[in-house]
N, C-alpha and C positions, 0 to 999 in steps of 0.2 A: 868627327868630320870637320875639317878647314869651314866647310859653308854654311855652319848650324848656325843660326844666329844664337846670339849669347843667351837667351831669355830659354832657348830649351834645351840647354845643354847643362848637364845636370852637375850638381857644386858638393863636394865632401864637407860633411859639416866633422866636425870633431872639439870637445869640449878642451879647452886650454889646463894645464897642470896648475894644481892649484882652484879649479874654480870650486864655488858656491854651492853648486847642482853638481850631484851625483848622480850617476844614472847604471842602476845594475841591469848584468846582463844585457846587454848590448852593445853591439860590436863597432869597434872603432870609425870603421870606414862607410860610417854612413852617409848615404847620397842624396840630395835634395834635389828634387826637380826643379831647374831654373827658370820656369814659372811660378812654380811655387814661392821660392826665391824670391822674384821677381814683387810679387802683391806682398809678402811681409813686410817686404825692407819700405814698399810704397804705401804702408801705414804702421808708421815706427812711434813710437809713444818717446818724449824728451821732456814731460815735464813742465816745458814752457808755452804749448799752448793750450787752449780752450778744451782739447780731447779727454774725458773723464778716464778716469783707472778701469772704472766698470766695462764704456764703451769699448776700451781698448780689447779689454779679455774677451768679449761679446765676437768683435769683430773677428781676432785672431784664431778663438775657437772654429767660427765659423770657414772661416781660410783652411785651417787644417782638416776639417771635416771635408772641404772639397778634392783631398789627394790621401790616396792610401798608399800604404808602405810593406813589401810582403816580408814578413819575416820579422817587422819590426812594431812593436804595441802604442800602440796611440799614446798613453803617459809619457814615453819614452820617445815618439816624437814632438810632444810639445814641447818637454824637460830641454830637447835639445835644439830647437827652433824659437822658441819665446826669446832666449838673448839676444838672435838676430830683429828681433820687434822694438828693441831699445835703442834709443840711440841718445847722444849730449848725455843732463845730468841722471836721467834714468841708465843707463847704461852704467854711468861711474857708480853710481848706487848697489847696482848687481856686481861689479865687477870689485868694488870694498866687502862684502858681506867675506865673513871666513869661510876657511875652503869645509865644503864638506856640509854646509847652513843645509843644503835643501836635499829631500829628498824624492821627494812625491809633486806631483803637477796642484796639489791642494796645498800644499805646504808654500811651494811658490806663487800662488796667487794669493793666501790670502798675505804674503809678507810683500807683493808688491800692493795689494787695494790699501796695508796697514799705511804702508809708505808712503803713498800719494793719496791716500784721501784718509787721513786722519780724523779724530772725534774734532777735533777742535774746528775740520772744514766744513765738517757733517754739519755742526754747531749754526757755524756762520751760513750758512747758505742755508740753512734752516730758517734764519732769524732773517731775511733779504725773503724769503718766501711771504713769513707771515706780515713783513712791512711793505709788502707790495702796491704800489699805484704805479698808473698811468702818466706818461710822459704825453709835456705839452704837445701839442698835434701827433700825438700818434694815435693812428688807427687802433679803430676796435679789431681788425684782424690781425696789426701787431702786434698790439697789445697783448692778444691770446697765445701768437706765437709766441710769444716773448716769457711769459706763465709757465707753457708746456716746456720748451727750453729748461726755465729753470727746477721745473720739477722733475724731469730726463735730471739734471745733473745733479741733485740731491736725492739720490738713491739711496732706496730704503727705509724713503720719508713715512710712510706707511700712514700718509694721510687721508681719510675717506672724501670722495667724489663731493660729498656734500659740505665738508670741510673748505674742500680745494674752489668749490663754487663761490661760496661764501668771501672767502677770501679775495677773488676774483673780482666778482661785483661790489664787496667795497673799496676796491682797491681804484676802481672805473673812476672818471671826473662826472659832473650832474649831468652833465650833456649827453654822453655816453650811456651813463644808468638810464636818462628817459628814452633812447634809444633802442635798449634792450630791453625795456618794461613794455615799449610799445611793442614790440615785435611779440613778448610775452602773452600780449593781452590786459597785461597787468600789472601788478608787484613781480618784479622777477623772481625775489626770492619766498614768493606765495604762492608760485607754481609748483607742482610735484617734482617731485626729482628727474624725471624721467622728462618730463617738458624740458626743466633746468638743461638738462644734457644734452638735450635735441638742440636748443636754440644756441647754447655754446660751443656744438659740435663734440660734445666729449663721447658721447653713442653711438 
């Protein structure tokens, strides 16, 4: 109809000759709901900002769990919906790999997580965790924001609560540590774990 607006008028995806992702058994003329359409392309992964590889799959998963498709298998619509989630140097990325690389929805995530979040980033953002302090005037509630941040983007740091405490509290200026001590009752890090958590909000 002339008066649908664009966003629910639904878009034939079809994978270009030549690509990377193969997708058996399914038929050319597949059609995406242009809402659905609509939220992919409105959180597109390009590499150049702050958006992790993880968060990206986290979200996009979630996006296509909200539309089903009859007649067509959930691997087979990510397989053909995830290119549309690239866009700048992620996109040239997908679109160099040789024809025929991927074949399965596991195969292409774990070669885009290899892509953009390498050991070497895993590494460095590892090592920015356990050299962490506190910036001149900033808040004890940035400050924490600031921690959780970086431990969200060093996925699969697989480090314990009491690790992640520790590091925390020394990372505080003295001002801040007596701050938290008092609030503690005490030594912060002479409280149980479980106080620890309460008073930093990690619980």
């Amino acid at each position: 109809m002339d008066d649908e607006p664009m966003w629910a008028a639904d878009h034939v995806v079809a994978l270009t000759p030549g690509s990377a992702i193969t997708i058996r058994e399914t038929e050319n003329g597949f059609a995406i709901k242009g809402n659905h359409l609509t939220l992919i392309k409105g959180n597109q992964f390009d590499d150049r900002t702050k958006t992790v590889p993880h968060k990206h799959i986290h979200e996009f998963l979630g996006i296509c769990d909200m539309f089903k498709y009859r007649d067509t298998e959930n691997e087979a619509v990510r397989l053909m919906m995830f290119p549309l989630s690239l866009t700048g140097e992620a996109k040239t990325w997908l679109d160099k790999l040789n024809e025929g690389t991927i074949e399965t929805w596991d195969e292409l995530r774990t070669a885009f997580i290899s892509r953009f979040f390498p050991p070497a980033l895993f590494d460095r953002l590892l090592i920015e965790i356990c050299a962490f302090s506190q910036h001149e005037k900033e808040s004890l509630t940035d400050v924490w924001l600031r921690i959780k941040e970086m431990l969200k983007n060093c996925h699969g740091h697989n480090m314990s609560k009491g690790n992640i405490i520790k590091i925390f509290y020394h990372g505080l200026n003295e001002i801040t540590q007596e701050v938290i001590n008092a609030a503690a009752g005490g030594i912060f890090l002479s409280a149980s774990q479980r106080q620890s958590l309460a008073q930093a909000r990690l619980g």
